[in-house]
C-alpha positions as CSV (number, residue, x, y, z in Angstrom):
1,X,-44.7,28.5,-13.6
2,X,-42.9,27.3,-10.4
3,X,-40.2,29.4,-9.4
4,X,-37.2,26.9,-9.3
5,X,-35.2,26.9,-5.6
6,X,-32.1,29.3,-5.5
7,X,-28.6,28.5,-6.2
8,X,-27.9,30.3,-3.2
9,X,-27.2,27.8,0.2
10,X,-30.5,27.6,2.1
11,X,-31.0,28.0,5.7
12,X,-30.0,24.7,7.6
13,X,-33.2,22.4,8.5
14,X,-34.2,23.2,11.9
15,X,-38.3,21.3,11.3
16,X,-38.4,18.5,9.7
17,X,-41.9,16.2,9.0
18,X,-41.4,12.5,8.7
19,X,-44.7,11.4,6.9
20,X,-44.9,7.9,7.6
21,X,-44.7,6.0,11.2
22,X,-44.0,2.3,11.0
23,X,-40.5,1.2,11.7
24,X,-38.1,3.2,9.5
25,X,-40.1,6.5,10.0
26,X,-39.9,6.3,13.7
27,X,-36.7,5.5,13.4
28,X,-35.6,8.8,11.7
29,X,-37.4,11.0,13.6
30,X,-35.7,9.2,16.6
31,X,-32.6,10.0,14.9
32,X,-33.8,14.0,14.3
33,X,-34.9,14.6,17.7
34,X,-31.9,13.3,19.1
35,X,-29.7,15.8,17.1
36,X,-31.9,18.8,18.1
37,X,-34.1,19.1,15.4
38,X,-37.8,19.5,15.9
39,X,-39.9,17.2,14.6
40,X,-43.5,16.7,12.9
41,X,-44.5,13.0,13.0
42,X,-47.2,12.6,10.5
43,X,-49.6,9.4,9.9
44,X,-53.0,9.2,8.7
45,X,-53.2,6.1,11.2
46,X,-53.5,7.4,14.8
47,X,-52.3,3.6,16.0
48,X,-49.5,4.3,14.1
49,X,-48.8,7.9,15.8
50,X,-49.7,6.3,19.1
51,X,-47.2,3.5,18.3
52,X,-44.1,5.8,17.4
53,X,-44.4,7.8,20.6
54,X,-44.5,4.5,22.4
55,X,-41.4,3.3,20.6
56,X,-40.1,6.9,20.9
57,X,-40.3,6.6,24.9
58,X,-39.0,3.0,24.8
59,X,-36.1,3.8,22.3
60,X,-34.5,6.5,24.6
61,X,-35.4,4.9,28.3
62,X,-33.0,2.2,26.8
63,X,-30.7,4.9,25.8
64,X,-30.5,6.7,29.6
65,X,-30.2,3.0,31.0
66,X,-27.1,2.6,28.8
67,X,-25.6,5.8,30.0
68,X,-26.0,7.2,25.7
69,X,-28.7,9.8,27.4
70,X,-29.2,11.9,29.9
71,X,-33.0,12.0,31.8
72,X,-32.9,15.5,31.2
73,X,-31.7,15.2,27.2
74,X,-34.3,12.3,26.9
75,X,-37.5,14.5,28.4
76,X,-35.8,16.7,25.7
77,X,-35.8,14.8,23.2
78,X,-39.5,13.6,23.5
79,X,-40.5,17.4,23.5
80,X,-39.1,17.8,20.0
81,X,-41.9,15.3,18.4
82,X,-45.1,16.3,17.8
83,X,-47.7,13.7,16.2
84,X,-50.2,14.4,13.9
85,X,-52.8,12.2,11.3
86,X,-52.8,15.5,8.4
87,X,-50.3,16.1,6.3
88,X,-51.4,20.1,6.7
89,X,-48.7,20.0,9.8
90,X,-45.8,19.8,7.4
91,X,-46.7,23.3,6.5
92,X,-44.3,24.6,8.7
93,X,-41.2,22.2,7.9
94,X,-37.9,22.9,6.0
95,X,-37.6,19.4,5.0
96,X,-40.3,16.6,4.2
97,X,-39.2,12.8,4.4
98,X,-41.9,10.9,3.0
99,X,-41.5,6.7,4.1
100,X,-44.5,5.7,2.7
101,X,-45.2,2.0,1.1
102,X,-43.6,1.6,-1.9
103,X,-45.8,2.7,-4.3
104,X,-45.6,5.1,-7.1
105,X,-50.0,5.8,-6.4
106,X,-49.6,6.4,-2.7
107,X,-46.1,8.7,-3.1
108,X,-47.4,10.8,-5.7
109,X,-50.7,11.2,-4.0
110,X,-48.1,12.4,-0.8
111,X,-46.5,14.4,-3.3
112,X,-49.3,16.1,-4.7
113,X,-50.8,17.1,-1.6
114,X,-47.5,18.5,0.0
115,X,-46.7,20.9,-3.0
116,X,-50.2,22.6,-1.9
117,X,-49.0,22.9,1.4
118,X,-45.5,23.6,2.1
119,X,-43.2,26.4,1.8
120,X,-41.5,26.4,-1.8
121,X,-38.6,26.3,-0.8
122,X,-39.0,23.6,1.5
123,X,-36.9,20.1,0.4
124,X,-39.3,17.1,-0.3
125,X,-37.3,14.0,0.5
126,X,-38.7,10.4,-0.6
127,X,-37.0,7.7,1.4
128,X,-38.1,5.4,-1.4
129,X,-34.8,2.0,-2.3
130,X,-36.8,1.1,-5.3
131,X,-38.9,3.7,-7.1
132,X,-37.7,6.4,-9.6
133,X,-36.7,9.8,-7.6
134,X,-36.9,11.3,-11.2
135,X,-40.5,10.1,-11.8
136,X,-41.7,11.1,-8.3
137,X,-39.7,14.6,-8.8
138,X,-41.4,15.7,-12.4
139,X,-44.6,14.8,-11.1
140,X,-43.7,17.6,-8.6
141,X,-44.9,21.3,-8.8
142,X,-41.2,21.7,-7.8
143,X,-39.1,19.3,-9.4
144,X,-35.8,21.0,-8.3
145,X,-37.0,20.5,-4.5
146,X,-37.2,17.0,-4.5
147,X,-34.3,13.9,-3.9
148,X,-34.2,10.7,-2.5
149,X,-33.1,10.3,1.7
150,X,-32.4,6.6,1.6
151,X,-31.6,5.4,5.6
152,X,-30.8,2.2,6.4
153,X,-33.2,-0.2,8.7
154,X,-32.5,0.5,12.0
155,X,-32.0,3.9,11.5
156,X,-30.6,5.0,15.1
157,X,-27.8,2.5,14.5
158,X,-26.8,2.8,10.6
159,X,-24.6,5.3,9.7
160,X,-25.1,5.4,5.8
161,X,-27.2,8.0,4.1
162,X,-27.6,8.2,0.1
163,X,-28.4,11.1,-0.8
164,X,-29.7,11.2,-4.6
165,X,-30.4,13.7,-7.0
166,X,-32.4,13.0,-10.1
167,X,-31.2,15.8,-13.0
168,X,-33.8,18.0,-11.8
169,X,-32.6,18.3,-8.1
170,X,-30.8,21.8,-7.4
171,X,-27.6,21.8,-5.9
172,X,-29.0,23.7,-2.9
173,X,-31.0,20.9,-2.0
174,X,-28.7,18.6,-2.5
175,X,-26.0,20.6,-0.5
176,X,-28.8,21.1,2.8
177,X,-29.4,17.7,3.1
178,X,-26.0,16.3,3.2
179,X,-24.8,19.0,5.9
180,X,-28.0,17.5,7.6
181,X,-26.8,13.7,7.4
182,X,-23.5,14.7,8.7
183,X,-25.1,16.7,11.3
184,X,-26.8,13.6,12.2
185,X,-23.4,11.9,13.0
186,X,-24.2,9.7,9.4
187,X,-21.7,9.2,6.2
188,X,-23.9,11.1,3.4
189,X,-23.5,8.8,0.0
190,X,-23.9,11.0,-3.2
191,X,-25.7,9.0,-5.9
192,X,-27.6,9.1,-9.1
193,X,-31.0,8.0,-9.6
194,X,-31.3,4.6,-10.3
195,X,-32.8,1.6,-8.7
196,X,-31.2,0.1,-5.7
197,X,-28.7,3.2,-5.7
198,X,-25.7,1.6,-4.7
199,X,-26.0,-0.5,-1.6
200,X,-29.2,-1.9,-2.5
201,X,-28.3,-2.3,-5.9
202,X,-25.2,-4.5,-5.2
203,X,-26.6,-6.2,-1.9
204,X,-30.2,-7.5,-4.1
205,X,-28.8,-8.7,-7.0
206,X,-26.7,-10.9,-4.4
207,X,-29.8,-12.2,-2.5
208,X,-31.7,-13.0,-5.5
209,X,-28.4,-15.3,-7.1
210,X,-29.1,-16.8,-3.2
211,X,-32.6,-17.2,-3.1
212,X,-32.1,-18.6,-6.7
213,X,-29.6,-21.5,-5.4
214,X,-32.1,-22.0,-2.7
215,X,-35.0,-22.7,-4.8
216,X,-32.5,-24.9,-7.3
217,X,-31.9,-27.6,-3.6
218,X,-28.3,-26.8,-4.6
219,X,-28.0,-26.1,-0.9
220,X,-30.0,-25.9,2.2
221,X,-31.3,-22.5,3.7
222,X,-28.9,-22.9,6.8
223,X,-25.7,-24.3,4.7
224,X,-26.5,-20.9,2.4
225,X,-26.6,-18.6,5.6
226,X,-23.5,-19.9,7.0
227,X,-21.6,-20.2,4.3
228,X,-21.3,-16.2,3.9
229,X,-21.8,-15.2,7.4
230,X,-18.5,-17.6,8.2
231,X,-17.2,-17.2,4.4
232,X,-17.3,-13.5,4.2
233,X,-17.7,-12.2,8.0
234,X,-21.4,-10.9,6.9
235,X,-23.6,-10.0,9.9
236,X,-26.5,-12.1,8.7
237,X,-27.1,-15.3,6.0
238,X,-28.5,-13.6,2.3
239,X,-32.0,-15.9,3.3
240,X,-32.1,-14.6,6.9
241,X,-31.6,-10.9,5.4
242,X,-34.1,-11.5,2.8
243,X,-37.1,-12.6,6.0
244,X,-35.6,-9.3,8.1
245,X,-36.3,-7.1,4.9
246,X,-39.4,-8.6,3.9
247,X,-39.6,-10.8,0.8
248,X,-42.2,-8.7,-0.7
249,X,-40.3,-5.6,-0.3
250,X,-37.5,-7.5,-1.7
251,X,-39.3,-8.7,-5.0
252,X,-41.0,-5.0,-5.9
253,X,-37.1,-4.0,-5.3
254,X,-35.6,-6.7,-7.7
255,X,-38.8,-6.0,-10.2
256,X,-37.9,-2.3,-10.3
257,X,-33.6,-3.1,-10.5
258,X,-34.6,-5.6,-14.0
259,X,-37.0,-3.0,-14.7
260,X,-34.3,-0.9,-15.4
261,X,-31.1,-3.1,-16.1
262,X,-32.4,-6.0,-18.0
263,X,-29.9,-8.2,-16.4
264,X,-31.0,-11.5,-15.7
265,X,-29.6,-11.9,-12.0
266,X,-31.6,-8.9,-11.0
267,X,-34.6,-11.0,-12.6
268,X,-36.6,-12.0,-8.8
269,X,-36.2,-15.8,-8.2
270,X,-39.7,-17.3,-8.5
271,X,-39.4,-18.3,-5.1
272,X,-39.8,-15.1,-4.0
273,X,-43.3,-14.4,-6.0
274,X,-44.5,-17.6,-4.7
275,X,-43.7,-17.0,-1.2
276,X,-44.6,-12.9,-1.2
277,X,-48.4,-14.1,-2.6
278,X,-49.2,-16.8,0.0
279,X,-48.3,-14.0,3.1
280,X,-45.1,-15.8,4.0
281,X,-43.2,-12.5,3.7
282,X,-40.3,-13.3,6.3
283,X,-40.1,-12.2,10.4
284,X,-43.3,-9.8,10.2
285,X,-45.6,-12.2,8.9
286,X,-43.8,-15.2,11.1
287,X,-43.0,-17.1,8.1
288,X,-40.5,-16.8,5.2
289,X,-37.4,-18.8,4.1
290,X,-37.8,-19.8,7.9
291,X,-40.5,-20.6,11.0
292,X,-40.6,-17.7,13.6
293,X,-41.9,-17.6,16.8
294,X,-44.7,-15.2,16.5
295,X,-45.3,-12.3,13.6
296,X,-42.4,-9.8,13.9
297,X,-40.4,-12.2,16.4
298,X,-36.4,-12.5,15.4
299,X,-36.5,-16.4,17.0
300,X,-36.1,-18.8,14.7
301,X,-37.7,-22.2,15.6
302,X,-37.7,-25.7,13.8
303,X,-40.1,-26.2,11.1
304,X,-39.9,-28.8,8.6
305,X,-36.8,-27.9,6.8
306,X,-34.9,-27.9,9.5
307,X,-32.1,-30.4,9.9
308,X,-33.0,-33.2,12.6
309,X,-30.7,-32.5,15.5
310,X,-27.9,-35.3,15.1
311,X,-28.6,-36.4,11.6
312,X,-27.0,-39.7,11.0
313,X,-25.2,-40.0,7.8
314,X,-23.2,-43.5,7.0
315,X,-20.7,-44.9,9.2
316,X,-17.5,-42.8,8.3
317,X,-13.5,-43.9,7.1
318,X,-10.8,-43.7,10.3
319,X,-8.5,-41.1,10.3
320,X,-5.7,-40.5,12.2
321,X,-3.1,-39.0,9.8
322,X,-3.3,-36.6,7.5
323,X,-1.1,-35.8,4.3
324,X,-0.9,-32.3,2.7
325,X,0.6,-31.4,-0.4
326,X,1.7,-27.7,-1.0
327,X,4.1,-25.6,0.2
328,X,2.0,-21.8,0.3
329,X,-0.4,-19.9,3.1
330,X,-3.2,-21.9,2.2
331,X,-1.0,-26.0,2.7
332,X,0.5,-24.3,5.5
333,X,-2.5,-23.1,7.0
334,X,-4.5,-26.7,6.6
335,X,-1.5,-28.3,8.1
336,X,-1.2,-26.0,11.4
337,X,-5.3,-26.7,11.5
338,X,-5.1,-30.9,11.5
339,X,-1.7,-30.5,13.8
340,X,-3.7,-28.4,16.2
341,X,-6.6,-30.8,16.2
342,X,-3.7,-33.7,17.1
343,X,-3.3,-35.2,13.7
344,X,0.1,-36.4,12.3
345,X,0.5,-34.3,9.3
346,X,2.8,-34.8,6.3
347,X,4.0,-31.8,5.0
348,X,4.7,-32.3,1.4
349,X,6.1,-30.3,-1.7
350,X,7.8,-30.4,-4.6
351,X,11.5,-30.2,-2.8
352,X,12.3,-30.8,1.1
353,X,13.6,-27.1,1.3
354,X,10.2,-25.5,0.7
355,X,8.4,-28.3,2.7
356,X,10.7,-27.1,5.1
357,X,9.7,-23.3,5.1
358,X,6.1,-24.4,4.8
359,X,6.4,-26.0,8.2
360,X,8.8,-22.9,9.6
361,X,5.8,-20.7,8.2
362,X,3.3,-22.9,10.7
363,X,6.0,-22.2,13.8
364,X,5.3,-18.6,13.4
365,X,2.0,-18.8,12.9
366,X,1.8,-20.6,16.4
367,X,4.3,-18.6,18.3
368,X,2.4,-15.5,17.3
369,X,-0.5,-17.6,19.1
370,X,1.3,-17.7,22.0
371,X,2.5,-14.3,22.2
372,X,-1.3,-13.6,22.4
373,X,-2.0,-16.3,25.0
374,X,-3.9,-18.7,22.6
375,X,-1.7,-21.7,23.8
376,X,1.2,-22.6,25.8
377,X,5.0,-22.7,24.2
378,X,4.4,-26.2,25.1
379,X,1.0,-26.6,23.1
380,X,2.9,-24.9,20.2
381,X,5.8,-27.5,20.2
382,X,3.9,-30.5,20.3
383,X,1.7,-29.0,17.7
384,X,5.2,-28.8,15.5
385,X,6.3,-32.0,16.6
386,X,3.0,-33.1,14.7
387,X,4.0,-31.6,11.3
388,X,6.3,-33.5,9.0
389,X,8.4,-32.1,6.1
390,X,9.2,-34.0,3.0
391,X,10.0,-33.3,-0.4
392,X,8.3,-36.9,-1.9
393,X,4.6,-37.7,-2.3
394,X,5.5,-41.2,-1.3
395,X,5.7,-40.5,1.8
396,X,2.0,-40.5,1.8
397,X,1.5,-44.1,1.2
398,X,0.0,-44.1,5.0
399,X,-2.1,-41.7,5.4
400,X,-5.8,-41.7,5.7
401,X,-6.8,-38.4,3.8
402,X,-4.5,-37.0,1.4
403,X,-5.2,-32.9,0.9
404,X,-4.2,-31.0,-2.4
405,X,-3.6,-27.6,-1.7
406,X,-1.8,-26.6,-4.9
407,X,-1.8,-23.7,-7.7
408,X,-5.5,-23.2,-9.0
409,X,-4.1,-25.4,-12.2
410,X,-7.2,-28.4,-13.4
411,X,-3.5,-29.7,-14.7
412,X,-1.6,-29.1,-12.0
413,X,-4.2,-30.8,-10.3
414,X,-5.1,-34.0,-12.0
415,X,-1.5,-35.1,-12.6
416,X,-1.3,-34.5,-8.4
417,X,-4.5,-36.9,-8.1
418,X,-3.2,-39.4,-10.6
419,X,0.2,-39.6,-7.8
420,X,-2.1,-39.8,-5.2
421,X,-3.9,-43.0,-6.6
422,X,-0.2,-45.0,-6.9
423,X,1.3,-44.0,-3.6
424,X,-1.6,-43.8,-1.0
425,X,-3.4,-47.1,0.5
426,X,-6.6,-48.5,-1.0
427,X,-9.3,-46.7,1.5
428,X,-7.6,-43.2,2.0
429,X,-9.7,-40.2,1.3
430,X,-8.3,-37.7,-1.9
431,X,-9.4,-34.1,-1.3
432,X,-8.7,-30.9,-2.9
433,X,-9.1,-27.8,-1.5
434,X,-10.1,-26.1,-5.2
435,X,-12.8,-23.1,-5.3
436,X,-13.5,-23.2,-8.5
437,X,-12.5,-25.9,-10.7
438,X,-14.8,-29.1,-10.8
439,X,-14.2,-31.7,-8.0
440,X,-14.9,-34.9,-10.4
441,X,-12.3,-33.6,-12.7
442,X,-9.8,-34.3,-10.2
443,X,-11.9,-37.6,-9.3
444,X,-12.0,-39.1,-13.0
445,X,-7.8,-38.7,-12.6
446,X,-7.8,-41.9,-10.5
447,X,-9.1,-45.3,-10.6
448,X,-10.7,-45.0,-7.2
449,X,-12.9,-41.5,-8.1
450,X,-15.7,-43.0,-4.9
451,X,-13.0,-41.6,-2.7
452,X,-12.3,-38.2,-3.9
453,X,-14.0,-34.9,-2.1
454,X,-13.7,-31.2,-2.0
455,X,-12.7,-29.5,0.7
456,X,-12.2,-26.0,0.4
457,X,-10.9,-24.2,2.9
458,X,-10.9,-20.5,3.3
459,X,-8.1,-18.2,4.0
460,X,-6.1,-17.6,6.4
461,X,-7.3,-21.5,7.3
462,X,-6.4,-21.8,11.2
463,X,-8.6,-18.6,11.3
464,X,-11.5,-18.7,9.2
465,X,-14.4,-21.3,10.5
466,X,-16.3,-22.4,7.4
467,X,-15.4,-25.6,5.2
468,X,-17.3,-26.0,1.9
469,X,-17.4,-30.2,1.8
470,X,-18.1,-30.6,-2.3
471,X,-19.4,-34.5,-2.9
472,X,-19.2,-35.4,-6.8
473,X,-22.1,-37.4,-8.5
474,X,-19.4,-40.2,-7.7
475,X,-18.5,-39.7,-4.0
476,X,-19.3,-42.7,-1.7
477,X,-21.3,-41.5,1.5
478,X,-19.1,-43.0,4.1
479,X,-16.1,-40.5,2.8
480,X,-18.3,-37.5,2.8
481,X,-19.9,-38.8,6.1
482,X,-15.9,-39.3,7.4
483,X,-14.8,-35.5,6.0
484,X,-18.0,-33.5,7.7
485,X,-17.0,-35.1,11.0
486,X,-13.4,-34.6,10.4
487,X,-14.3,-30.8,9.9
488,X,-16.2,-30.4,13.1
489,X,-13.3,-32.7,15.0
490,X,-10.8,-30.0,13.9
491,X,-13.1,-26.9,14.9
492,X,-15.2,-25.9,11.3
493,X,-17.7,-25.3,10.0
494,X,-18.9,-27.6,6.9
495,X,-21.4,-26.6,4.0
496,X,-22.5,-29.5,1.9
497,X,-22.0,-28.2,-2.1
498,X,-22.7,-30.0,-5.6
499,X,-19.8,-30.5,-7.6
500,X,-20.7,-26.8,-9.9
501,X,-18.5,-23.9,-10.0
502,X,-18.0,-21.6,-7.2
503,X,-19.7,-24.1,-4.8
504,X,-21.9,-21.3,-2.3
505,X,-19.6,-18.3,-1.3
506,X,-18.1,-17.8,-4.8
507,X,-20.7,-18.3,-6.6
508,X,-22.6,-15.6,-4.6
509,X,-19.3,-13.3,-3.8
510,X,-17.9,-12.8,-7.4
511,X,-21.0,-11.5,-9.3
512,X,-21.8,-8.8,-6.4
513,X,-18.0,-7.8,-6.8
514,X,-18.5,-7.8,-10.8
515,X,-21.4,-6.0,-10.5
516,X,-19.5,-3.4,-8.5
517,X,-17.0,-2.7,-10.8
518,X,-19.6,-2.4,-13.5
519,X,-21.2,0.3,-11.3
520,X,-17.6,2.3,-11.2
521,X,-17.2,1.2,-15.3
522,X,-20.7,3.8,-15.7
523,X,-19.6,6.3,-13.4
524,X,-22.5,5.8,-10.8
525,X,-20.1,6.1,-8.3
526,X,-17.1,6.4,-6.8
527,X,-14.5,3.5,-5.3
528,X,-14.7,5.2,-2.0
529,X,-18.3,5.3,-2.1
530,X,-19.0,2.0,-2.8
531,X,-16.6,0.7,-1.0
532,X,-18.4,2.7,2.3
533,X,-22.4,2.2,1.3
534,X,-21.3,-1.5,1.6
535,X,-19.7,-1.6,5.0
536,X,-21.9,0.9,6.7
537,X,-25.3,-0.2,4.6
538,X,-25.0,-3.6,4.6
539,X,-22.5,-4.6,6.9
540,X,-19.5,-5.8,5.0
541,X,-16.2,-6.0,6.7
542,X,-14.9,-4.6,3.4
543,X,-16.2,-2.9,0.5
544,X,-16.0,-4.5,-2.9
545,X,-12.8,-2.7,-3.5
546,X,-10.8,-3.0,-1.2
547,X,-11.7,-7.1,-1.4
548,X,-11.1,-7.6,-5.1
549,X,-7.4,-5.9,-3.9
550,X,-6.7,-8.4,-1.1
551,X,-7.9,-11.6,-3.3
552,X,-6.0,-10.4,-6.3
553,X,-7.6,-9.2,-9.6
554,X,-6.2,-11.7,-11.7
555,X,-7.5,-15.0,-8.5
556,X,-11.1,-12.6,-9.0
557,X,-10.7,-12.3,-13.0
558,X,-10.3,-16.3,-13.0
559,X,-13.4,-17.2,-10.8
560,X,-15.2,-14.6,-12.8
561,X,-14.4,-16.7,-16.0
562,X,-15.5,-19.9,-14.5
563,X,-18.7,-18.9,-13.3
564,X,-19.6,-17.3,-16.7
565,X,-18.5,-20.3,-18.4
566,X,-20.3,-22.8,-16.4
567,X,-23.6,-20.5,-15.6
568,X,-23.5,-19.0,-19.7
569,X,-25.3,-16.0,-18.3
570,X,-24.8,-12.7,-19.6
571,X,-24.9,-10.6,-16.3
572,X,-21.7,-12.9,-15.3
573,X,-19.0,-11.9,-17.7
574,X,-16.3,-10.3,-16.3
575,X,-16.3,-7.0,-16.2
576,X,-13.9,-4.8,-18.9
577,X,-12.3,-2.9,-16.6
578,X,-11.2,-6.3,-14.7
579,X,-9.7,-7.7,-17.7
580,X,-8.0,-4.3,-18.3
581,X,-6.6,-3.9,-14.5
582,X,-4.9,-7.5,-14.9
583,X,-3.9,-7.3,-18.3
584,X,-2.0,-4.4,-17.1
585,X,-0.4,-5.9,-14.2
586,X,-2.2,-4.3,-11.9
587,X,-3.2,-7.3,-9.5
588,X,-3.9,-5.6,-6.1
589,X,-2.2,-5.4,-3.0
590,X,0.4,-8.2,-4.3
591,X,1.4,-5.9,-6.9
592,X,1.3,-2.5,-5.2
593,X,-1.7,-1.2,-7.8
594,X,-4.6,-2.9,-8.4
595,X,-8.2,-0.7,-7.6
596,X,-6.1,1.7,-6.0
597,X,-2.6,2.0,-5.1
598,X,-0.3,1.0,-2.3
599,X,3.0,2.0,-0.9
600,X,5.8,-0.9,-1.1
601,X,6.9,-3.0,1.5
């Protein structure tokens, strides 16, 4: 019987052999060597060996020519990596790292051979986002040896590590590894052993619900992109991630995440079975969701899909002047936009006091921009001069585009729309700026519903780009024509939408947040670490957490509710803990406790 690995803290790992050379493998080792550590490159391919010393040499040439390295610390470096095509040069390591294809045949195969050949107690690591570490570890001769090292693609540059234990993994193991990762100069993640772990886990189900409103024509593959790179400040668009990754490597991901959950949104969209068996597995193959330059090339070029360069939609509606109704961030925030851009704006609210302090909350706004050197005191006045106050809708009876940008009420909303249709001029645009409620709701309020479009804004509005432009079954094309114009005239961004709940961001944003507060509901892990696998793995300007506190738990709870109301899936409903947070009044930041707490203003 195996002798299981000490309690006692093992030596730190001096040797380690990556087994494995394409892209992520080198980049670890490139990462070991860096940090001191010697390293045994391993590949039964000698092009692959021969390829990560190349890349090796490359990788830390542009290092010295940024001033990150040292000649002499880069000869170094390259001293500490020694190549070789058997896996009986691991004999000598402390750890293994096994990056492999994702295969349970191939990494037990690895697995099998290394327990006849290391030291026992060396620490077998599988750098596996998708397989069971449990499996892979009982199949081991020393199941207490063995975790999961899951880097991030590029390795040199990301700093998260998971580092998971299946129930068999000793503490000592555990322990030695994570001193290693922050050795490394990388945040060390502790997680169970389930598919995904935690980045992947939240960041797939998300680009499957997009690859799935891809494949539905609800939107096109560059709306979808832009919407949450200018939506939610990502990095990359969900179908531009899913070609990086590769789609293949996506779908055996997603296969073993429902595998294991059940849960229909980790279910892999069709689209990407069809596309991973006809080769067109994203940037490495040259093909994917989109046309690249050459196999492995990052330049996108036109294909079919793409849009023609200056597409002509109808002849669009005049508009000069602009009326918006509300009186919060969000009115005062589209009204500093179409004053910026040189419209006339009518300011209006429910009394001429708060349209007032609406339009004294817009001469802040812009004298902070000139305190920064955005625009002159005497851009900022004119821009004011722009912006009228009133306390009376009728006052909108000549505008050319009247905005709603009320409470988040269907109510509230329609009786607004039903004003607009007796005080504004036959031929003036209705728009609301709703995120969730449905667009020809507000429409069937009037007796002109051809001229009523969404367009939702996102907040703050003079500083976030994107506009989601929602067009109804009923929406005539010149005033959608007239409104995607109007956005780029006034510096955005627009998205085209159907008239279905949470148009694109929302309806990608809120299940990945539900889904992370299911993952704290089973104790997987932590707020913290959640909240820091999702900025350092997948690039998030916030994690989950700390975004559900901005928006507000009970704004989340209520987009949550709509989604799995419209949708009827399962995976959607809102999470318990949600409903428990805001039931107790704990609504986020607004509130001074909501994930966590905060000290009052």
């Amino acid at each position: 019987m195996a002798t299981p690995l000490s309690d006692t803290p093992l030596s730190p790992i001096q040797t380690v052999a990556v087994v494995g050379l394409g892209t992520m493998g080198t980049g670890i080792a490139e990462v070991l060597t860096r940090a001191g550590r010697e390293v045994v490159g391993i590949d039964i391919d000698e092009a692959a060996t021969s390829h990560a010393v190349a890349a090796l040499e490359a990788a830390t040439a542009r290092s010295v020519t940024r001033g990150r390295l040292t000649e002499q610390e880069r000869g170094e470096a390259l001293a500490r990596f020694r190549p070789f095509t058997d896996l009986q040069a691991a004999a000598e390591a402390d750890l293994v790292i096994e990056v492999v294809p994702e295969s349970y045949e191939i990494k037990q195969q690895v697995f099998a051979a290394l327990d006849g050949i290391v030291r026992p107690d060396t620490i077998i690591a599988t750098g596996t986002n998708a397989l069971s570490v449990t499996r892979l570890a009982a199949d081991s001769s020393h199941p207490d040896r063995v975790l999961g090292l899951h880097f991030f693609n590029p390795a040199p540059a990301m700093k998260l590590v998971e580092v998971v234990s299946s129930v068999l993994t000793a503490p000592a193991a555990v322990t030695a590894v994570t001193d290693l990762a922050l050795d490394l100069g990388k945040e060390p993640v502790a997680v169970g052993d389930r598919p995904g772990f935690v980045a992947d886990g939240l960041l797939f189900g998300y680009l499957n619900q997009a690859a799935a409103m891809y494949e539905a024509k609800y939107a096109s593959r560059e709306d979808i992109d832009a919407a949450m790179k200018l939506g939610c400040g990502l990095p990359m668009g969900p179908l531009a991630l899913l070609d990086l990754i590769g789609i293949d490597t996506a779908r055996t991901v997603m296969e073993a995440m429902y595998a294991a959950s059940h849960d229909r949104l980790h279910a892999p969209a069709p689209i990407l079975r069809q596309l991973s068996e006809a080769g067109l597995t994203g940037r490495k193959s040259g093909r994917g969701f989109y046309t690249y330059e050459a196999p492995g090339s990052p330049t996108v070029v036109r294909d079919a899909l793409t849009p023609p360069e200056g597409a002509s939609l109808a002849e669009g509606r005049t508009v000069r002047s602009v009326g918006v109704a509300g009186s919060g961030t969000m009115a005062s925030g589209i009204a500093e936009v179409f004053a910026k851009a040189g419209f006339d704006v009518v300011l209006a609210a429910r009394s001429e006091e708060k349209a007032q302090a609406a339009k004294a909350r817009i001469g802040k706004s812009l004298a902070r921009s000139v305190d920064k050197g955005r625009m002159s005191a005497e851009a900022a006045a004119r821009t004011l001069d722009l912006v009228r106050p009133t306390g009376t809708y009728d006052d909108f009876a000549d505008v050319d585009l009247a905005l709603e940008a009320v409470a988040e009420d269907l109510e509230v909303k329609q009786q607004l729309f039903a004003t607009f249709d007796k005080v504004c001029k036959p031929g003036a645009i209705l728009a609301t700026t709703t995120s969730s409620l449905p667009v020809v709701a507000c429409a069937r309020a009037t007796s002109r519903p051809q001229d009523v479009i969404g367009m939702h804004f996102f907040n703050p509005a003079p500083a976030m780009k994107l506009v989601e432009v929602v067009r109804t079954v009923l929406t005539a094309d010149d005033v959608h024509a007239t409104v995607r114009e109007l956005c780029t005239t006034v510096k955005k961004h627009p998205v085209d939408c159907g008239d279905r709940a949470g148009f694109i961001v929302n309806a990608l944003l809120f299940p990945y947040l539900n889904n992370a507060i299911k993952m704290v509901e089973e104790h997987y892990a932590t707020l913290d670490d959640i909240d820091t696998a999702m900025k350092l793995g997948g690039g998030y300007p916030m994690g989950p957490f700390e975004l559900l506190d901005v928006v507000g738990l009970d704004v989340s709870l209520a987009i949550e509710k709509v989604l799995h109301r419209e949708f009827r899936d399962p995976g959607l409903a809102p999470a318990p803990l949600l409903e428990h947070l805001v039931a107790a009044g704990c609504l986020g930041r607004k509130t001074g406790r909501g994930f966590r707490e905060y000290a009052k203003r």
